[in-house]
CHARMM-style PDB file with segment names, atoms N, HN, CA, C and O in Angstrom:
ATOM      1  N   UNK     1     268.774 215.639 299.112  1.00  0.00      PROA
ATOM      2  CA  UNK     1     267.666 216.569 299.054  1.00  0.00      PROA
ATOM      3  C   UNK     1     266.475 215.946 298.320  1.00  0.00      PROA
ATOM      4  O   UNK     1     265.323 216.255 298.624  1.00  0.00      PROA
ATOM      5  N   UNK     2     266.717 215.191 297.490  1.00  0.00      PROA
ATOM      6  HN  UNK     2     267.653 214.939 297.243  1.00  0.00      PROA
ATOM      7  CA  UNK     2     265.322 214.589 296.184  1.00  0.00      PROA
ATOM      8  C   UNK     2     264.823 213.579 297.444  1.00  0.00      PROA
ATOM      9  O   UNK     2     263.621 213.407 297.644  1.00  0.00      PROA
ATOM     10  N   UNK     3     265.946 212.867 298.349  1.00  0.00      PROA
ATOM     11  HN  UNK     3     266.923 213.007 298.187  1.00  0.00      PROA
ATOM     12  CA  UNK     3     265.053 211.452 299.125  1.00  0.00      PROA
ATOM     13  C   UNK     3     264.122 212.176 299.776  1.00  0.00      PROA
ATOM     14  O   UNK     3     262.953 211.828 299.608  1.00  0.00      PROA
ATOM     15  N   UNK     4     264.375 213.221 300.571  1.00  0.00      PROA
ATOM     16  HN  UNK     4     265.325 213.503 300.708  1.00  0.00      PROA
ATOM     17  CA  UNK     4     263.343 214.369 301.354  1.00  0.00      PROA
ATOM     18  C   UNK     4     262.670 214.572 300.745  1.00  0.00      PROA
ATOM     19  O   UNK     4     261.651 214.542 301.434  1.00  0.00      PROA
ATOM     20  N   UNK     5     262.232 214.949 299.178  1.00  0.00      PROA
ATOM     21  HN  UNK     5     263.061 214.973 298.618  1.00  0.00      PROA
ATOM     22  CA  UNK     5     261.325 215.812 298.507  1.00  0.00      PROA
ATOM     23  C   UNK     5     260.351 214.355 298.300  1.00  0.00      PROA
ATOM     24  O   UNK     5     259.122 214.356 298.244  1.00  0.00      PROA
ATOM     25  N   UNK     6     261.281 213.081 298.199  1.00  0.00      PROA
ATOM     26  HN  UNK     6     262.280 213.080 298.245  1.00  0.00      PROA
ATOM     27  CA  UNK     6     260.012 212.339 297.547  1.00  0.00      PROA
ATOM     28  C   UNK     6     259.322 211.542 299.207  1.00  0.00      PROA
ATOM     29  O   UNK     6     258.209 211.014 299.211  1.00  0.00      PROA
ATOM     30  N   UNK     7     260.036 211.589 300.230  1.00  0.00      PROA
ATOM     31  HN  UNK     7     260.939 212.018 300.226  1.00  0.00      PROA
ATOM     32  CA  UNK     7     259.703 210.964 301.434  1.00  0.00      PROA
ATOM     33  C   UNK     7     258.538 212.280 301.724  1.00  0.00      PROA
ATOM     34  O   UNK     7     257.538 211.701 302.148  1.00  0.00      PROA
ATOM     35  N   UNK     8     258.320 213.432 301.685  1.00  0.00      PROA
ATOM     36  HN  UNK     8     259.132 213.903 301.340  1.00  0.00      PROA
ATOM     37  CA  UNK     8     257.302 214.740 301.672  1.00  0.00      PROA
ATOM     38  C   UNK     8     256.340 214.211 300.735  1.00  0.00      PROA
ATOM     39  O   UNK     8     255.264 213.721 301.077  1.00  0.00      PROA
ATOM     40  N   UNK     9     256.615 214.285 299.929  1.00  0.00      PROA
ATOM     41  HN  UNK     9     257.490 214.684 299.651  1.00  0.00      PROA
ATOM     42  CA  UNK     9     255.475 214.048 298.862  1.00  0.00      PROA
ATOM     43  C   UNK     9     254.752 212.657 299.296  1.00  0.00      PROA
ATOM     44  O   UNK     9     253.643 212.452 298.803  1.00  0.00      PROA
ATOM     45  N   UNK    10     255.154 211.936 299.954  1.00  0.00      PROA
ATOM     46  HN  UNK    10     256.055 212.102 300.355  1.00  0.00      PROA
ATOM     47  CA  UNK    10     254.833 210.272 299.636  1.00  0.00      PROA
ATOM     48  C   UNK    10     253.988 210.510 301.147  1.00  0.00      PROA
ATOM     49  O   UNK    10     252.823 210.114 301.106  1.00  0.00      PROA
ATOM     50  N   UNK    11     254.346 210.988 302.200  1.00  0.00      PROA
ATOM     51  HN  UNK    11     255.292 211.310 302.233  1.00  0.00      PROA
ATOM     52  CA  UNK    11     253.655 211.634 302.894  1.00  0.00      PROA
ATOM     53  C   UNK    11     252.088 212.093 302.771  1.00  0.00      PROA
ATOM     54  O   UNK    11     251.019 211.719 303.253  1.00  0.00      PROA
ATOM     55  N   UNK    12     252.527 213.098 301.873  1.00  0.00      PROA
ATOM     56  HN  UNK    12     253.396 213.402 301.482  1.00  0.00      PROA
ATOM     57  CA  UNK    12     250.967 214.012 301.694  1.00  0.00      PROA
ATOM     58  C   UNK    12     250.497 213.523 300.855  1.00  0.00      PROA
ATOM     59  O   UNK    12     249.402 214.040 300.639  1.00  0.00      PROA
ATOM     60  N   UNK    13     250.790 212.508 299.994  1.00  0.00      PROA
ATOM     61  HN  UNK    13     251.681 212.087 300.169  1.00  0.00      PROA
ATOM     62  CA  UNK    13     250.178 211.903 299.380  1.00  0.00      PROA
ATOM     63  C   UNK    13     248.960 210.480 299.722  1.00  0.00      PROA
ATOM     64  O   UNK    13     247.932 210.102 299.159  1.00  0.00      PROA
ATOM     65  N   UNK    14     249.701 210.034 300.876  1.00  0.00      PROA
ATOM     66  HN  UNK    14     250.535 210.342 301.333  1.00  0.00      PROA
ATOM     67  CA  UNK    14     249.242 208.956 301.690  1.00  0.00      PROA
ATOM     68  C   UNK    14     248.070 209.531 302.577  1.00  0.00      PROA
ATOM     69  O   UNK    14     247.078 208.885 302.914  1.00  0.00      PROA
ATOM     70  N   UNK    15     248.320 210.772 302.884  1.00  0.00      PROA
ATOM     71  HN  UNK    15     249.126 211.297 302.610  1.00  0.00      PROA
ATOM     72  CA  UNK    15     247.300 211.414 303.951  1.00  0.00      PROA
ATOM     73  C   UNK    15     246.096 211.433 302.667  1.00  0.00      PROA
ATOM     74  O   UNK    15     245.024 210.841 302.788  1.00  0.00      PROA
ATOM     75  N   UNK    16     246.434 212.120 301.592  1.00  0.00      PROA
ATOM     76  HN  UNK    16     247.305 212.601 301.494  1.00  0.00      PROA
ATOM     77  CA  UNK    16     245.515 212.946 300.995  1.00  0.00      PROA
ATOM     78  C   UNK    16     244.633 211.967 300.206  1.00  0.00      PROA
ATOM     79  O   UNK    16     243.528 212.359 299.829  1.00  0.00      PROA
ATOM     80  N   UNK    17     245.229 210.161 299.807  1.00  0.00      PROA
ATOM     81  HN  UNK    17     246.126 209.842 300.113  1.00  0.00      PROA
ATOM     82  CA  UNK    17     244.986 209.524 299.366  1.00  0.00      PROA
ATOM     83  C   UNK    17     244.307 208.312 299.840  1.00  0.00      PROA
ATOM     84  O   UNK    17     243.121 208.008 299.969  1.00  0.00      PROA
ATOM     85  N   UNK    18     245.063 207.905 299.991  1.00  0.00      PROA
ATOM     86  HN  UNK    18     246.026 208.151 299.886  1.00  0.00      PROA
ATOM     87  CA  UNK    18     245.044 206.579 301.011  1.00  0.00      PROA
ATOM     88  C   UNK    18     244.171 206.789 302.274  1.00  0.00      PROA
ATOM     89  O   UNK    18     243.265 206.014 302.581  1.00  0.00      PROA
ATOM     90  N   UNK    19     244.475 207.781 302.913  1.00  0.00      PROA
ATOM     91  HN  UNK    19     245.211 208.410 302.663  1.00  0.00      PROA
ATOM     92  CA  UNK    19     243.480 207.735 304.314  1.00  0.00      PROA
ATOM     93  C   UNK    19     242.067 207.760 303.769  1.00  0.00      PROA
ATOM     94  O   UNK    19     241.229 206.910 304.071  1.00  0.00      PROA
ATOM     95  N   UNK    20     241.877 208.630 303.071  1.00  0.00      PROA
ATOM     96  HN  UNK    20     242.558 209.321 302.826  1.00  0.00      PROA
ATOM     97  CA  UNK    20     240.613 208.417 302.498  1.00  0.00      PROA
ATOM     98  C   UNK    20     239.715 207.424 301.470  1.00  0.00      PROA
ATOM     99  O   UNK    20     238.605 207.563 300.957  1.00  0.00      PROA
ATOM    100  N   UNK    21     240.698 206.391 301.419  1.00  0.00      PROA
ATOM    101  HN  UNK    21     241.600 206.278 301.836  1.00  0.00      PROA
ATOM    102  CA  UNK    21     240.880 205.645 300.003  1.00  0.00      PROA
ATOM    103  C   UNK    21     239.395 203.947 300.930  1.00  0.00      PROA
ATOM    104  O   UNK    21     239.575 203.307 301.967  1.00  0.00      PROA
ATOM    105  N   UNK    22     238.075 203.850 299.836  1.00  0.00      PROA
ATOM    106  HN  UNK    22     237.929 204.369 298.994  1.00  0.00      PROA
ATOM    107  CA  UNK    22     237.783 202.866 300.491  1.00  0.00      PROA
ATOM    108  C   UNK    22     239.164 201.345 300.235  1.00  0.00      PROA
ATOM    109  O   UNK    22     239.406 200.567 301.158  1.00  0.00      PROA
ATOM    110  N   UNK    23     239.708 201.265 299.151  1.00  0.00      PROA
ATOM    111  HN  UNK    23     239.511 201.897 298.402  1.00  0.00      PROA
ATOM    112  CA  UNK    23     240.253 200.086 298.464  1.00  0.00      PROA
ATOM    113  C   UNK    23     241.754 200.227 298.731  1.00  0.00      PROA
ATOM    114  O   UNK    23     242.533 199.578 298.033  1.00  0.00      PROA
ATOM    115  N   UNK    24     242.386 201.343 300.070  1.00  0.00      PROA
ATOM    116  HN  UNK    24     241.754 201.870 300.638  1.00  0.00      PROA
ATOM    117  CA  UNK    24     243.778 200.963 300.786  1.00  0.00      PROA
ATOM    118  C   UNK    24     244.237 199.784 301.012  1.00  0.00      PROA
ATOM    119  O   UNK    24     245.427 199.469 300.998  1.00  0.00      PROA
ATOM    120  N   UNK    25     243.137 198.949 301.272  1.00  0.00      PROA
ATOM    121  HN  UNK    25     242.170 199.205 301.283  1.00  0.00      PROA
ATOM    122  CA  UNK    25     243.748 197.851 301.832  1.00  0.00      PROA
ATOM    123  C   UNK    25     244.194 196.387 300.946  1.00  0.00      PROA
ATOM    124  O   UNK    25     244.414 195.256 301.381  1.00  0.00      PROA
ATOM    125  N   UNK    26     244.227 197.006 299.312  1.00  0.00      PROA
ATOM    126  HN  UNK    26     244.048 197.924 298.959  1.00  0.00      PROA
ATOM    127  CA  UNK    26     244.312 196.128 298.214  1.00  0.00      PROA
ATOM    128  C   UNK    26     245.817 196.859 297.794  1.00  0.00      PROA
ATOM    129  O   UNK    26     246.362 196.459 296.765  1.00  0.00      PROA
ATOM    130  N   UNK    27     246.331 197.703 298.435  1.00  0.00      PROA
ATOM    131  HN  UNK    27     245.888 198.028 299.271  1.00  0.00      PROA
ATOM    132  CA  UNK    27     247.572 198.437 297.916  1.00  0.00      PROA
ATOM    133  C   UNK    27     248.779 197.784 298.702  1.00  0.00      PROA
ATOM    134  O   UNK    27     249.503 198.422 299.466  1.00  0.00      PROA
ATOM    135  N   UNK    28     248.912 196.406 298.420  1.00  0.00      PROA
ATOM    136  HN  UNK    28     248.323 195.887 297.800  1.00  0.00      PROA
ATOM    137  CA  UNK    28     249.962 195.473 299.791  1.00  0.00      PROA
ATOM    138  C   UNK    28     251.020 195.946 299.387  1.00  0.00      PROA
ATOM    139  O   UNK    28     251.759 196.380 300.270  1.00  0.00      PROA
ATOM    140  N   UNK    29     251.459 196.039 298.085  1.00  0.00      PROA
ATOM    141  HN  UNK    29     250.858 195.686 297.367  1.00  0.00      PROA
ATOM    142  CA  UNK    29     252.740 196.614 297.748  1.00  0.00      PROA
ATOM    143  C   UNK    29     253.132 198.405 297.434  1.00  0.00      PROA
ATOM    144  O   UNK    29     252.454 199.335 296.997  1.00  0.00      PROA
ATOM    145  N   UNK    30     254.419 198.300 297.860  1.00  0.00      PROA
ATOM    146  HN  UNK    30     254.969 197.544 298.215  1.00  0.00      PROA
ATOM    147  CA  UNK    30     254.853 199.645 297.286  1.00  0.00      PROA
ATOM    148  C   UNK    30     254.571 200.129 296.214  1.00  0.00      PROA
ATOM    149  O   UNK    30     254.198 201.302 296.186  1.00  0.00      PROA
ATOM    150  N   UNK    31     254.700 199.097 294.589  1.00  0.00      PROA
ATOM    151  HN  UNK    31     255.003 198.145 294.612  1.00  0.00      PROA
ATOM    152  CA  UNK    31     254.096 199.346 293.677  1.00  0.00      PROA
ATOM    153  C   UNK    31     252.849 199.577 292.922  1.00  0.00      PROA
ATOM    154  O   UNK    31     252.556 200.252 291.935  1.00  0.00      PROA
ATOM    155  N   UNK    32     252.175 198.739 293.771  1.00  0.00      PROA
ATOM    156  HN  UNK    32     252.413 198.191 294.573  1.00  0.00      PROA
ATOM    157  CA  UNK    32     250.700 199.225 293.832  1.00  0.00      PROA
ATOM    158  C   UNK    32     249.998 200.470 294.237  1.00  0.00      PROA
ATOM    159  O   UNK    32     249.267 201.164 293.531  1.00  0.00      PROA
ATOM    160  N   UNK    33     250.349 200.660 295.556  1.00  0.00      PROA
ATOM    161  HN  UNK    33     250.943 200.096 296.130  1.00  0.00      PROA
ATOM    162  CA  UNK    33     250.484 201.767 295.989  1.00  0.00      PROA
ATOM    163  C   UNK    33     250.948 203.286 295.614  1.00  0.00      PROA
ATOM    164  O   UNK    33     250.627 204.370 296.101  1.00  0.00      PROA
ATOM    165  N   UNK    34     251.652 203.003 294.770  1.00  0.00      PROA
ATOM    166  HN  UNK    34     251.913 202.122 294.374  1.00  0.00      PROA
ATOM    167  CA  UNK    34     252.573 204.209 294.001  1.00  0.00      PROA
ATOM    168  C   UNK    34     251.590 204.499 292.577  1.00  0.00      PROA
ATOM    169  O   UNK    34     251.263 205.569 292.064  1.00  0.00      PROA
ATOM    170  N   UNK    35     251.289 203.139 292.199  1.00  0.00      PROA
ATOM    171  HN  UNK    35     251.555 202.270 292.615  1.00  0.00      PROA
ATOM    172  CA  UNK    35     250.197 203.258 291.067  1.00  0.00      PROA
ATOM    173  C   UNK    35     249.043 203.908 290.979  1.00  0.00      PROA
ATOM    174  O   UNK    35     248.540 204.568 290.069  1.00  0.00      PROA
ATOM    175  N   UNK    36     248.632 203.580 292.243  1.00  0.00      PROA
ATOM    176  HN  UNK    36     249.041 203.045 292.982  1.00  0.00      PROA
ATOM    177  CA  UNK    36     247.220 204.293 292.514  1.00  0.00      PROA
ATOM    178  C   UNK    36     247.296 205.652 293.026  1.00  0.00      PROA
ATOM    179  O   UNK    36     246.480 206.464 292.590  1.00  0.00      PROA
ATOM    180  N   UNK    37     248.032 205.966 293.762  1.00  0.00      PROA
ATOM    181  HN  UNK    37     248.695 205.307 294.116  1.00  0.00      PROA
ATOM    182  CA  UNK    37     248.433 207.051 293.983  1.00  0.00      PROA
ATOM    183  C   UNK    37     248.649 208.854 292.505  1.00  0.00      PROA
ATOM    184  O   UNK    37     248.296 210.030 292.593  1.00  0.00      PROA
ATOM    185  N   UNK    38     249.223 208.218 291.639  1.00  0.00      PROA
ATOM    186  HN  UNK    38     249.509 207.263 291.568  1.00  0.00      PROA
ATOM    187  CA  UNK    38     249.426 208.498 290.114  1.00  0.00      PROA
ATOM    188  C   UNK    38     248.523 208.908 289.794  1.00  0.00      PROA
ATOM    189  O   UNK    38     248.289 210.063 289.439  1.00  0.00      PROA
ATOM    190  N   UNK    39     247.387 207.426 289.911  1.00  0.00      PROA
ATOM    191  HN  UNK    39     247.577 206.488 290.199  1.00  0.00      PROA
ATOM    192  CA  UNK    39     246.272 207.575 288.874  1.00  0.00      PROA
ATOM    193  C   UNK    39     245.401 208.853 289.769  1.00  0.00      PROA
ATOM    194  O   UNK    39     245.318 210.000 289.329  1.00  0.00      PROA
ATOM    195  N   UNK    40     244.827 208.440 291.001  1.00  0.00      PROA
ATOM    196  HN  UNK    40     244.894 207.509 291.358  1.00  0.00      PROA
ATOM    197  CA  UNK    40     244.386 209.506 291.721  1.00  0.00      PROA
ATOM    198  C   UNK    40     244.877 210.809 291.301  1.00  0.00      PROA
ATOM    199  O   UNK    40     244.108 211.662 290.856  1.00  0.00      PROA
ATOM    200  N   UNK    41     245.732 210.936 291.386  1.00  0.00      PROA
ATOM    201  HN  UNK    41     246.356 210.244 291.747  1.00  0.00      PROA
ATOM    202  CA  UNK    41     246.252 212.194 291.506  1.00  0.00      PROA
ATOM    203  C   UNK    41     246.165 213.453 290.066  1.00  0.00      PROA
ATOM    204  O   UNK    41     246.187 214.674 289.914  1.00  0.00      PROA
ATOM    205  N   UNK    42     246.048 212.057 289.144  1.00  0.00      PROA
ATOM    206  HN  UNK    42     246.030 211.065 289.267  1.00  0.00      PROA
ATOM    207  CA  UNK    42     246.176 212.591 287.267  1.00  0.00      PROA
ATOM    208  C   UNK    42     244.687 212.856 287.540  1.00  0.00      PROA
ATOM    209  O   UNK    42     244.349 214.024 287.347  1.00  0.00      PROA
ATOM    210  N   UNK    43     243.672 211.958 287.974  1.00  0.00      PROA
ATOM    211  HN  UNK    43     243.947 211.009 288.130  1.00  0.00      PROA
ATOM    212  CA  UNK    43     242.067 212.059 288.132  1.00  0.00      PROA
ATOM    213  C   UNK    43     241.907 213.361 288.662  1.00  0.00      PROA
ATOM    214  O   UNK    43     241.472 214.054 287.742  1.00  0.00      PROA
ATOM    215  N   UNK    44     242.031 213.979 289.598  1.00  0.00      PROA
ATOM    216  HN  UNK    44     242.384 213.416 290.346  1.00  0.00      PROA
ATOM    217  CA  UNK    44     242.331 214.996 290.541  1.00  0.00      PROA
ATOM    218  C   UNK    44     242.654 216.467 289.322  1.00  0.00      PROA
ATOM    219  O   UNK    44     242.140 217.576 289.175  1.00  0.00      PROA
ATOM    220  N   UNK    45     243.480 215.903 288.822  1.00  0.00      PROA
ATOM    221  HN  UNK    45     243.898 215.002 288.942  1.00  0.00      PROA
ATOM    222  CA  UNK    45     244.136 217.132 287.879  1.00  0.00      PROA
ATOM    223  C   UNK    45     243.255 217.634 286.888  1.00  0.00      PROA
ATOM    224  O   UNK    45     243.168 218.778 286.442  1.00  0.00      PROA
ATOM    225  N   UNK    46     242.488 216.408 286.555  1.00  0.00      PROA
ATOM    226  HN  UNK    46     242.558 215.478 286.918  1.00  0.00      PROA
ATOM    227  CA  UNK    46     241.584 216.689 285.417  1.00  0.00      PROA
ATOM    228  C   UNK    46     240.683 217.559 286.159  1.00  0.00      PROA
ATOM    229  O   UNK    46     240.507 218.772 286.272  1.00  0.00      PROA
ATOM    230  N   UNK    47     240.225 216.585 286.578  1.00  0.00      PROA
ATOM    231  HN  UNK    47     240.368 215.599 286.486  1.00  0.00      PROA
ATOM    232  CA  UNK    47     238.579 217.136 287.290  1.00  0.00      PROA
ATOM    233  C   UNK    47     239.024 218.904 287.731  1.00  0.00      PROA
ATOM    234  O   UNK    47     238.141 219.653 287.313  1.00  0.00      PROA
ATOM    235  N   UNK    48     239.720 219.371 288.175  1.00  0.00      PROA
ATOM    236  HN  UNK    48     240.437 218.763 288.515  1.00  0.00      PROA
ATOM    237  CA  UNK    48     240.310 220.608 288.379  1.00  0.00      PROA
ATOM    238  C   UNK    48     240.069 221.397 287.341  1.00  0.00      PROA
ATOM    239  O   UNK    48     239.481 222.477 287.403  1.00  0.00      PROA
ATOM    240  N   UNK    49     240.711 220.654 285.924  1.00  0.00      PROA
ATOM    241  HN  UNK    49     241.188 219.777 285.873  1.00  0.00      PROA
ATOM    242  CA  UNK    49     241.034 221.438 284.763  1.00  0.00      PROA
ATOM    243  C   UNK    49     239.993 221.868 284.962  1.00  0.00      PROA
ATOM    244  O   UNK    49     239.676 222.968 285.414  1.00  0.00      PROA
ATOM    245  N   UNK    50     239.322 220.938 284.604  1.00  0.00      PROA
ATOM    246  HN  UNK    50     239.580 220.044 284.237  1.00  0.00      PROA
ATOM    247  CA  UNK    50     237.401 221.401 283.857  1.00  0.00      PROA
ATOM    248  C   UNK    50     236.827 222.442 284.981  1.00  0.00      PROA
ATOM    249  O   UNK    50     236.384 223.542 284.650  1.00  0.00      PROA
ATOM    250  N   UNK    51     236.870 222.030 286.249  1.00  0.00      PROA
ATOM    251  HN  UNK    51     237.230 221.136 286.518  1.00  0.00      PROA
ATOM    252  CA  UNK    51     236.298 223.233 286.650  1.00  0.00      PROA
ATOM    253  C   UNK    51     236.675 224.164 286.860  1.00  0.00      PROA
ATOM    254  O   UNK    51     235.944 224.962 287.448  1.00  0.00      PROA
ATOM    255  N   UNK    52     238.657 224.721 286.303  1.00  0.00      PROA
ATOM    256  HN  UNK    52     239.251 224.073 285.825  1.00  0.00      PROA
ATOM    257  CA  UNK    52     238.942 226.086 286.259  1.00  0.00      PROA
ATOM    258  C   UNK    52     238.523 226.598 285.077  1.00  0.00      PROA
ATOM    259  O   UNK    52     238.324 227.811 285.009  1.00  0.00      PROA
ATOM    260  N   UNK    53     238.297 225.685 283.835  1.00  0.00      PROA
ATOM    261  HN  UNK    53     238.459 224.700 283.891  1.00  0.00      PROA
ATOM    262  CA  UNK    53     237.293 225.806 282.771  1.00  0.00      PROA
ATOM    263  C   UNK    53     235.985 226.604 282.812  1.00  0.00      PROA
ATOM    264  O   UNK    53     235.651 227.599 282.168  1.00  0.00      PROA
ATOM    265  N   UNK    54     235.429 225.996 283.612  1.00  0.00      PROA
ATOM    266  HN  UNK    54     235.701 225.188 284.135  1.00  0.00      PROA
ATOM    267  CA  UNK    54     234.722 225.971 283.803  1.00  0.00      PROA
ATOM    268  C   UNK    54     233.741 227.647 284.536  1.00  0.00      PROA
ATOM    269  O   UNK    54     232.645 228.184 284.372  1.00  0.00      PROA
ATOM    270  N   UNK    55     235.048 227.892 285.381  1.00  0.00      PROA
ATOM    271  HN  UNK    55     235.938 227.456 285.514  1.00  0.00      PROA
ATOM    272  CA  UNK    55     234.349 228.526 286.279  1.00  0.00      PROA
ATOM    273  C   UNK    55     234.718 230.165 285.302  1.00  0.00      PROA
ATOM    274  O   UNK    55     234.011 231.158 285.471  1.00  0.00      PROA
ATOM    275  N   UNK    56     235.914 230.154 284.328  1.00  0.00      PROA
ATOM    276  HN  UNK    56     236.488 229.347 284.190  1.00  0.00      PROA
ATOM    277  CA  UNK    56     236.447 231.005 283.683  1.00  0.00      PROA
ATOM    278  C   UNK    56     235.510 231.309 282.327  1.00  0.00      PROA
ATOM    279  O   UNK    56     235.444 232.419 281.799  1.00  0.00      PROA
ATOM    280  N   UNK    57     234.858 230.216 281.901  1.00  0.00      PROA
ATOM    281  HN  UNK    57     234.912 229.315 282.330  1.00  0.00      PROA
ATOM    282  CA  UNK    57     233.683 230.441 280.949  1.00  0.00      PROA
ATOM    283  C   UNK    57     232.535 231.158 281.436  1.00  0.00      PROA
ATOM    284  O   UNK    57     232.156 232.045 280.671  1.00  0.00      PROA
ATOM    285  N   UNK    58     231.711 230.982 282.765  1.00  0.00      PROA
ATOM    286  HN  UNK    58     232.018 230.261 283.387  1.00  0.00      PROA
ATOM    287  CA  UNK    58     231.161 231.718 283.976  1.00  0.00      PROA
ATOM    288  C   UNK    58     231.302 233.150 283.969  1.00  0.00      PROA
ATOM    289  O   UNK    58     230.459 234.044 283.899  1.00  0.00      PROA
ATOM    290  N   UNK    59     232.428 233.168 284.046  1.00  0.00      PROA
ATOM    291  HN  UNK    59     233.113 232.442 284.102  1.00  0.00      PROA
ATOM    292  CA  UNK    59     233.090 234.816 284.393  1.00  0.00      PROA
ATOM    293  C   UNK    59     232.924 235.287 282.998  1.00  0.00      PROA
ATOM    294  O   UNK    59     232.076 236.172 282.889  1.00  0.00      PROA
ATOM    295  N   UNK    60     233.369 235.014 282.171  1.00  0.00      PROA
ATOM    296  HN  UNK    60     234.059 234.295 282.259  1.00  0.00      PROA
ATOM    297  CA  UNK    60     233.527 235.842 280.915  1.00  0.00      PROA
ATOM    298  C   UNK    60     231.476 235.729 279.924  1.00  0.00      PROA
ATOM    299  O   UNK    60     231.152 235.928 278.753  1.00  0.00      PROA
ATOM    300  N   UNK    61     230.873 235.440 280.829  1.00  0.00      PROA
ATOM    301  HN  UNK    61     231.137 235.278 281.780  1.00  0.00      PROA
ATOM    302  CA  UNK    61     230.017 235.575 280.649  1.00  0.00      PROA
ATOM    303  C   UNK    61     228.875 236.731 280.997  1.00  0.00      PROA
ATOM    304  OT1 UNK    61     227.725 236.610 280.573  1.00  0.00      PROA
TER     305      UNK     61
END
């Protein structure tokens, strides 16, 4: 069941990442690839925070 959950994830991750990525084609390895993927994704999380921050400071205004 986890090989499915991470073969899904590695999936939508590749779509959501990589297809859009200008510098895919510097990711030759799996590990590389997995790296950047991470970092994207932690980048992603932030930038989110702040603007549910963001938009919740807004409101209570």
């Amino acid at each position: 069941m986890e090989t499915k959950r991470k073969h899904t994830d590695l999936t939508r991750y590749m779509l959501h990442y990589c297809y859009t990525c200008d510098e895919a084609g510097e990711c030759d390895t799996e590990r590389k690839c997995a790296a950047c993927m991470e970092k994207r994704n932690r980048e992603e999380d932030k930038r989110d925070a702040v603007t549910t921050k963001d938009l919740l400071t807004l409101y209570a205004l």
